[in-house]
N, C-alpha and C positions, 0 to 999 in steps of 0.2 A: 383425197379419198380413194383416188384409184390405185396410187400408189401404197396405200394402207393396204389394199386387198391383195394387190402383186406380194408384198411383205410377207404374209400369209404362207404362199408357198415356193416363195424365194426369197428367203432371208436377206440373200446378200444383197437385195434392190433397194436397201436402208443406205447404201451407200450413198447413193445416187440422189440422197434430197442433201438438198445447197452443195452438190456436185461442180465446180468451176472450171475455167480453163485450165488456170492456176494449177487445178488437181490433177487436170488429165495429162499439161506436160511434167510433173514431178511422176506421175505412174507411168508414165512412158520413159524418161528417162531411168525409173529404178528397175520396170521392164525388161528395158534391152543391158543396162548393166548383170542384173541378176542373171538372161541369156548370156550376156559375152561370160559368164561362169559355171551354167550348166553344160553348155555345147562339150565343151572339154571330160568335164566330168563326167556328160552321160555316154560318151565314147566308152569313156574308160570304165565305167561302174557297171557297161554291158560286158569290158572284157572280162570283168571281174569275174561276175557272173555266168561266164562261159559260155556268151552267146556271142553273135556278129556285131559289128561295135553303131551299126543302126538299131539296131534292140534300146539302148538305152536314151535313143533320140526319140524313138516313138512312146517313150515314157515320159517323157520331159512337156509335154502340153497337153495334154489332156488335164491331167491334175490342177491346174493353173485354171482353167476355165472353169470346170465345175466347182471350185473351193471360191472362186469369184462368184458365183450364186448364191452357193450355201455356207459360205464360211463364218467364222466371228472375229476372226484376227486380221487384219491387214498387211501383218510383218511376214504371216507364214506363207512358203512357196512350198508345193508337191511335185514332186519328182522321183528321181533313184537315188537310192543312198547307198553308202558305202556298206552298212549292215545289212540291209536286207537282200544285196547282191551278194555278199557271202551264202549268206542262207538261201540264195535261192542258187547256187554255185554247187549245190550238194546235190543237185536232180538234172542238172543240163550236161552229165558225160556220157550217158548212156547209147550216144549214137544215132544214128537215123536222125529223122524230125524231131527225136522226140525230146532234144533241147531247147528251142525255143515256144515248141508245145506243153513241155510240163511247166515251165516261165508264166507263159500265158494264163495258163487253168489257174494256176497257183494264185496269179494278181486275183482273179476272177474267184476262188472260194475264199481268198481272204478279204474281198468286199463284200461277198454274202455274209461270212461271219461278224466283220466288224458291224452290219446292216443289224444284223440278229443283237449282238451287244448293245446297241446304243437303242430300238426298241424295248428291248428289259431294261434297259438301263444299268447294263450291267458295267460300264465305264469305272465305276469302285473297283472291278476286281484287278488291276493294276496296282491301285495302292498295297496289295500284299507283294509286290516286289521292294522289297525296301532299298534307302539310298544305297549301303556298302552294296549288296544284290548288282543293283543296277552297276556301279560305278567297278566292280570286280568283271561284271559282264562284258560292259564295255570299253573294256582296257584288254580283257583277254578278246574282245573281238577285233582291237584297232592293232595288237601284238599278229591275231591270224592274216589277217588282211594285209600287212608290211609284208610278213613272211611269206605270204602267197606271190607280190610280187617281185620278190627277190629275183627270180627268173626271168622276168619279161625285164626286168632292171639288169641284169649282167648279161642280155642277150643267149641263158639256155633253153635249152627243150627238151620236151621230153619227162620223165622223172615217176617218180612210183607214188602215185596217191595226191591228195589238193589238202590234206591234213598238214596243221603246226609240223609238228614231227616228220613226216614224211616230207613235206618241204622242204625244212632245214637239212633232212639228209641227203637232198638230193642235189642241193647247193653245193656242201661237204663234199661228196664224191664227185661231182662235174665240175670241179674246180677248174682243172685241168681245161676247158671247154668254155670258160669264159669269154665271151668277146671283147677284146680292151675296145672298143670302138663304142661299142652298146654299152661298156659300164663305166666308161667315161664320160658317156653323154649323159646317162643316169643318173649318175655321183654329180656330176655340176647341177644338171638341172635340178637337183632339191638344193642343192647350195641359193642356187638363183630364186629359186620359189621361196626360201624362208627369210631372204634379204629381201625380197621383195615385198613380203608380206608386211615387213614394218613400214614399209610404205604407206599402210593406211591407217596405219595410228601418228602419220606426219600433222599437228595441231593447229590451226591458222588463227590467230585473234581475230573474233567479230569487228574491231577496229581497226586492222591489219591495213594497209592501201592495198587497191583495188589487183596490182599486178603480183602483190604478196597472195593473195588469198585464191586467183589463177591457175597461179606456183606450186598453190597447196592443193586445190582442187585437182588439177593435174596429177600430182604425184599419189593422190589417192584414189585416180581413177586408174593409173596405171597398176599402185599394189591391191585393187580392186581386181582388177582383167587380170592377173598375172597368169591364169591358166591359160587361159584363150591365149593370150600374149609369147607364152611359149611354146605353147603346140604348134602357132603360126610361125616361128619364126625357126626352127627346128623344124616343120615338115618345107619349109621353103627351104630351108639347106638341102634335105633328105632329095627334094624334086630336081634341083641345078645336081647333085651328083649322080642324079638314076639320068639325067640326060645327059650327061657327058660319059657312061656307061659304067660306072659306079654303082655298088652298093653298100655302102658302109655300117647300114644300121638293117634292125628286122624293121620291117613295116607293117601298121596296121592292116593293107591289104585289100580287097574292092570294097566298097562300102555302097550297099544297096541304094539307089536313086530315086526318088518319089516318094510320094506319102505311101504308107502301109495298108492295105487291106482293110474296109472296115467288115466285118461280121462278128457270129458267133464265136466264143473262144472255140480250142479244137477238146473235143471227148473222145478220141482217138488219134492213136499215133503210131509210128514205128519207133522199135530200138534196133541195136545191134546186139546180139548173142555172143556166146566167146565165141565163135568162129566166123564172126564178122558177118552172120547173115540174116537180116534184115528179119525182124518178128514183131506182129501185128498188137498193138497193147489197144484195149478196151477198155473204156471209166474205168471200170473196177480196178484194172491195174492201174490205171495211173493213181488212182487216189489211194492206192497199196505204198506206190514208188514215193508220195509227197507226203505220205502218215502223218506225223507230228507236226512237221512245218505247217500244216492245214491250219491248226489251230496258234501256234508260236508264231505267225511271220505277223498274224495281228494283232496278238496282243505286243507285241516289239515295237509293231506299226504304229496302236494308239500311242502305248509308254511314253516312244518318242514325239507325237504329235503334239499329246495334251502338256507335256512339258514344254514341249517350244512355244505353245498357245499362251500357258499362265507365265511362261517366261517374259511375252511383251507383252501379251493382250491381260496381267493383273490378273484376279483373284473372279472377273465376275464373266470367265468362259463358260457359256456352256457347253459341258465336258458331250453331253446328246448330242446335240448341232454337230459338233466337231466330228464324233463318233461316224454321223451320218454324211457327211462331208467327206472323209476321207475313205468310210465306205463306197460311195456311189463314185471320187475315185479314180478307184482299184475295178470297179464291176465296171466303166464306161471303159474306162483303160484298156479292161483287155478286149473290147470289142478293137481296139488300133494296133493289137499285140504287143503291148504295154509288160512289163514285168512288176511283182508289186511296188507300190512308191508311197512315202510318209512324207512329213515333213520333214525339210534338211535345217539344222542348225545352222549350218555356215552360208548357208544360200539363204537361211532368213535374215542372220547379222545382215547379209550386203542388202537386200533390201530393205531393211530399216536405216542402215546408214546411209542409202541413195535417197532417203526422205520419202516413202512410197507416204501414197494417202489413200491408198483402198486396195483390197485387192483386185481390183480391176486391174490393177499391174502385174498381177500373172496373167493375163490375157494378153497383154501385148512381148511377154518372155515365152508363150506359148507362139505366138504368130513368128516372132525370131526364129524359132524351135524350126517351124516348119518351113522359113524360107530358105531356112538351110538345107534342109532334107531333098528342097525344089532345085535351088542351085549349086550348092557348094558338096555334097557327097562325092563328087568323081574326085576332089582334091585330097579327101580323109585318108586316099589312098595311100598318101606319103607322108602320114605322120608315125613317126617311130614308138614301135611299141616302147620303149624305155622313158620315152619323153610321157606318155598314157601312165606306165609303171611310177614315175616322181610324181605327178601328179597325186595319184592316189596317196601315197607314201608321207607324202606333205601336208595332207590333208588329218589324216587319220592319227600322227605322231600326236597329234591334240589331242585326242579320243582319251590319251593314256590318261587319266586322273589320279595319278599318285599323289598330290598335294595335300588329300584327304586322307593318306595314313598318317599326319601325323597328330592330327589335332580329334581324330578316334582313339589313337595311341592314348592319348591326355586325358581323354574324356569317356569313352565308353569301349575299352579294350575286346569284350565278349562281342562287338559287332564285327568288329575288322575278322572271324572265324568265317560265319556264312561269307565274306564278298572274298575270302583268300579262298574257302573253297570252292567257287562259282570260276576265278580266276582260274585255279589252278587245271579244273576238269574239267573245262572252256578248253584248254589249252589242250590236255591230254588227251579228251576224249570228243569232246565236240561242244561245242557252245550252248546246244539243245540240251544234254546230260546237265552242263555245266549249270544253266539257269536253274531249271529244276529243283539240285542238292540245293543250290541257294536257297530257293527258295522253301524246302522243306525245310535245312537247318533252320531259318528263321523263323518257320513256325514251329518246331522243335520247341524254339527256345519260350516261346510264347504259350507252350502247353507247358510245360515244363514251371514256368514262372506263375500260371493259375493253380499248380497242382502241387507246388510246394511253399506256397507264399510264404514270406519274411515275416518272423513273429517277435517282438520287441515284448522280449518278459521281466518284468521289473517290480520289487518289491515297494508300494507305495501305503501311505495315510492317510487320512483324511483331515479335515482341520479339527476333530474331537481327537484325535489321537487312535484312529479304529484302522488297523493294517491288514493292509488286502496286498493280494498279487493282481497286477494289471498287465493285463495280455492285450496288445493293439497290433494288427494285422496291418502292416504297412502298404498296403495295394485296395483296394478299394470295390472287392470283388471278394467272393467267398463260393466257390463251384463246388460240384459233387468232388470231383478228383482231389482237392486238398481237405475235403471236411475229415478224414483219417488224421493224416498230417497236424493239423491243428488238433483236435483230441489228442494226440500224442503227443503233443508240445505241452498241453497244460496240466496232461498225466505228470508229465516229466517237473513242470513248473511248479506242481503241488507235493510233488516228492522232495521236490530240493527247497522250498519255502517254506513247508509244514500244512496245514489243514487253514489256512488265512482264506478269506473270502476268495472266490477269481473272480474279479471282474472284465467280460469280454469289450473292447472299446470298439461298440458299433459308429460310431460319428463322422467317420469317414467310407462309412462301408455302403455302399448304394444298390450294389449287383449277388443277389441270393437265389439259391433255388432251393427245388422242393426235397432234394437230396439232401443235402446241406443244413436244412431246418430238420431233417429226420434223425441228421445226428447228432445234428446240437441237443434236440432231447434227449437223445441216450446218453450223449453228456451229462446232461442235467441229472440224469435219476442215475449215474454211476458216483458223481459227486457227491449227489443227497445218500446214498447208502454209505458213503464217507463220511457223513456230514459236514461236507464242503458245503455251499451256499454258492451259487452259479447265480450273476445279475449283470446284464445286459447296461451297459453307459449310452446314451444318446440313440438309441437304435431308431431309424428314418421308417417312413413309414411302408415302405415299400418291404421291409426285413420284417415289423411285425404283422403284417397280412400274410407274408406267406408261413409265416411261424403260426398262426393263429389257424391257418386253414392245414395245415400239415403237422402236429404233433396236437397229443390230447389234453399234455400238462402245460401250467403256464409259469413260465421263466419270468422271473422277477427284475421292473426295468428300473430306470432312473433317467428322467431326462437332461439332466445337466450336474455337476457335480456336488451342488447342495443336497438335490436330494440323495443322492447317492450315500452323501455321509448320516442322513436320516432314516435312510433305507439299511444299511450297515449297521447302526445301531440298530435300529430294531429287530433285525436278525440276530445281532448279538444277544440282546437280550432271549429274544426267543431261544436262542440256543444255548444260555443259559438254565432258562427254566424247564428245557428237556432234558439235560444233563445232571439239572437236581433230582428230577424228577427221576431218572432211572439210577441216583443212586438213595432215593426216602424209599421209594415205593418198593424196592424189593426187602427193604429195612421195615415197614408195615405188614407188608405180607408175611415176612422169618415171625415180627411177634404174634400176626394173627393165628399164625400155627403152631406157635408156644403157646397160645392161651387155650386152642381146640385140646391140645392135647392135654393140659393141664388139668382141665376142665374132665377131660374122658376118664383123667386116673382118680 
């Protein structure tokens, strides 16, 4: 019972009934596996980002302990990722402090924000990023992030801009300037990391003997570590040639010692001006200098979360929890001066392949996290930036999703437009721009598609032999924006069929408004002055409520297609005996006034 009420208001204490030994050595083991793979990465996803390469060590545990409280998945680990250190890579040049201070604030309003989302419940507004969206996104963001470390890969510096395009030009013209030492180590070391990687799809049979399956264990815990694995063993080179008075490669460089500060994040800061002197930024600038990112780095942050969530943890995440989870975070995070962090995709593979069983297993990759920060930062000193640069390079080459042009190609060509233009001005212009067009082209297409709905017009009978034109609206919705549209389709439809009944096919239509019903009347009574006969097939009840409360006349229905054909007939007839009628009755009237006048002479 008391652990019912802890439930309450730490979800993740659910863990913890019929919790075993069992469980706690597999989360200890997927633990420190998952650590021997952030250590590396979060060096480097700090370089990324333009901060000191301890920036992304003080990101790497915190997330792991509070998502162990409040989490719902047990696969997902919180850390720095590759994307959000690009985006956050656009506000740490500025100089002074105020690189690892706008980092900080930044973690820190995008846990307030995602905090604010997951109390509205506003987690649906992701789903308007659609797959091409996403997948154009993040191919043009795994394309910036290679290109950005081109440089720290061939050993240059320097260069004009942290942009795709400025990048690459700056590779181009400092060609010349390359260090065959540094792009030699760089060039093998992805060699080595993508050989390695099949390491962990090496297979062992459950019935395997005992020193087979060892063998295999082995060789998946090494293409497991392969990060860790080569940073160690490339800055152990790096250290035996700086002692023997050597320097062959760039180095990472001092790496700060100790755990980080806990406080406030900072709401003030210095930059640097152009003339390199030091000017004092106050909230409001800062939160001028992070504009869009304020609200982008969290919605990127959920995107990526709650996919990785229903990715292991199935269909029954809730998307709240999670929202709340990876907000508080980001808002605990930057009290440790954390940069923002989500969930990593490849840091979750490894711990579900290391068999985690709760997330209590980020708590013991967060305590890794920090004995390293306690003992081993004076060594960080001597790992080669180029060796940091494959790393990332090897990770991110995945990111590209091309596999999905061609089976869009096959099946729905009008999508592969929005995720080529998200790519393309990803690329061009920035990845914030880029999501954006996406995302507007896709709803472009979806106003677009309500406001000129597909109209199937076909000349049909009924089983008496009585011939109508049948108009069926192939989408299942009818809004103000196409009721023109449609009017004009069955203008068109009764010009080129003749004066034959229309019949509108309501049976698959369920979404109407009061706009919509205002013109279907005018329909109606521009048809009756034709003596068209305008009648509704199966229309649900939802279509005639708002017909009923919105126009004065009433449209004539048929719920299923017998009556339809009894209903047609009787209009036939009745429109027969108006069309006798106006041609007797002016025939009675011509003799009524021959016999007035006859009568008069």
């Amino acid at each position: 019972m008391g652990l019912n009420k802890v439930e309450k208001w730490i979800p993740g204490a659910r863990w913890l009934r019929g919790y075993t030994g069992q469980d706690a050595v597999a989360d200890v083991i997927a633990g420190i596996t998952v650590g021997l793979t952030v250590l590396p990465q979060g060096l480097a996803y700090a370089t990324l980002a333009g901060l000191e390469p301890q920036y992304g060590l003080y990101s790497a545990f915190m997330g792991g302990v509070v998502y162990a409280l409040l989490g719902g998945c047990r696969e997902v680990t919180i850390g720095p990722t590759a994307l959000l250190s690009l985006m956050t890579s656009r506000h740490t040049g500025l100089g002074g402090e105020s690189g690892p201070h706008l980092a900080i604030l930044l973690c820190f309003l995008a846990g307030i924000v995602e905090c604010v989302m997951g109390l509205l419940r506003l987690g649906a507004l992701v789903d308007l990023i659609s797959t091409p969206v996403t997948v154009g996104f993040t191919s043009a963001t795994a394309v910036i992030i290679g290109a950005s470390q081109l440089k720290g890969l061939l050993g240059l510096k320097g260069g004009g801009g942290s942009g795709f395009i400025a990048t690459v030009q700056t590779v181009f013209t400092k060609a010349d300037q390359i260090r065959p030492s540094d792009a030699a180590l760089g060039i093998c070391s992805i060699g080595i990391l993508l050989l390695m990687r099949k390491l962990k799809d090496f297979k062992t049979p459950d019935n395997a003997p005992r020193g087979r399956r060892i063998f295999g264990g082995t060789l998946w815990l090494i293409g497991t570590s392969r990060n860790a694995l080569l940073v160690f063993f490339t800055s152990l080179g790096a250290y035996f040639a700086a002692q023997s008075g050597k320097a062959p490669f760039i180095l990472t460089g001092t790496v700060r010692s100790g755990l980080p500060d806990f406080g406030l994040p900072p709401f003030s800061t210095t930059r640097a001006d152009t003339n390199g002197t030091l000017v004092e930024m106050d909230f409001k600038d800062m939160i001028s200098e992070l504009g869009a990112s304020i609200a982008l780095v969290p919605i990127i942050a959920v995107l990526g979360n709650v996919a990785i969530s229903k990715a292991f943890g199935g269909s029954g995440i809730d998307a709240t929890r999670e929202l709340v989870a990876l907000s508080l975070s980001n808002v605990l995070g930057s009290f440790v001066s954390s940069m923002p962090v989500t969930g990593s995709f490849s840091r979750s593979a490894v711990n579900h392949a290391s068999g985690v069983r709760s997330p209590i297993g980020g708590v013991y990759t967060g305590a890794l996290v920090l004995l390293a920060l306690g003992l081993l930062t004076p060594y960080f000193h001597y790992i080669p930036r180029a060796a940091l640069s494959a790393v990332i390079i090897s990770a991110v080459i995945f990111m590209i999703e091309y596999e999905v042009i061609r089976p869009l190609w096959r099946c729905s060509r009008r999508e592969l437009l929005p995720g080529a233009i998200t790519f393309i001005l990803s690329l061009w212009v920035g990845v914030e721009i880029g999501l954006l067009a996406g995302v507007v082209a896709d709803l472009g297409f979806l106003v677009y598609r309500a406001a000129r709905p597909a109209l199937i017009v076909e000349r049909s009978e009924t089983m008496s032999g009585v011939n109508y034109i049948l108009v069926r609206p192939r989408y299942s919705l009818l809004y103000f924006p196409a009721i023109e549209w449609v009017r004009s389709g069955i203008s068109k439809a009764v010009k080129e069929h003749g004066k034959a009944p229309v019949v509108l096919d309501c049976r698959n239509l369920h979404e109407f408004d009061f706009t919509a019903a205002r013109g279907l009347g005018d329909l109606h009574k521009e048809l009756a002055a034709s003596s068209v006969s305008l009648v509704l097939l199966g229309p649900p009840k939802e279509v005639t409520t708002v017909l009923k409360g919105a126009i004065n006349t009433t449209i004539s229905e048929a719920p299923n297609d017998a009556e339809l054909d009894r209903l047609l007939q009787d209009l036939l007839s009745e429109h027969a005996k108006n069309e006798m009628k106006e041609i007797v009755v002016p025939l009675l009237n011509g003799n009524e006034r021959a016999e007035s006048d006859d009568k008069s002479q």
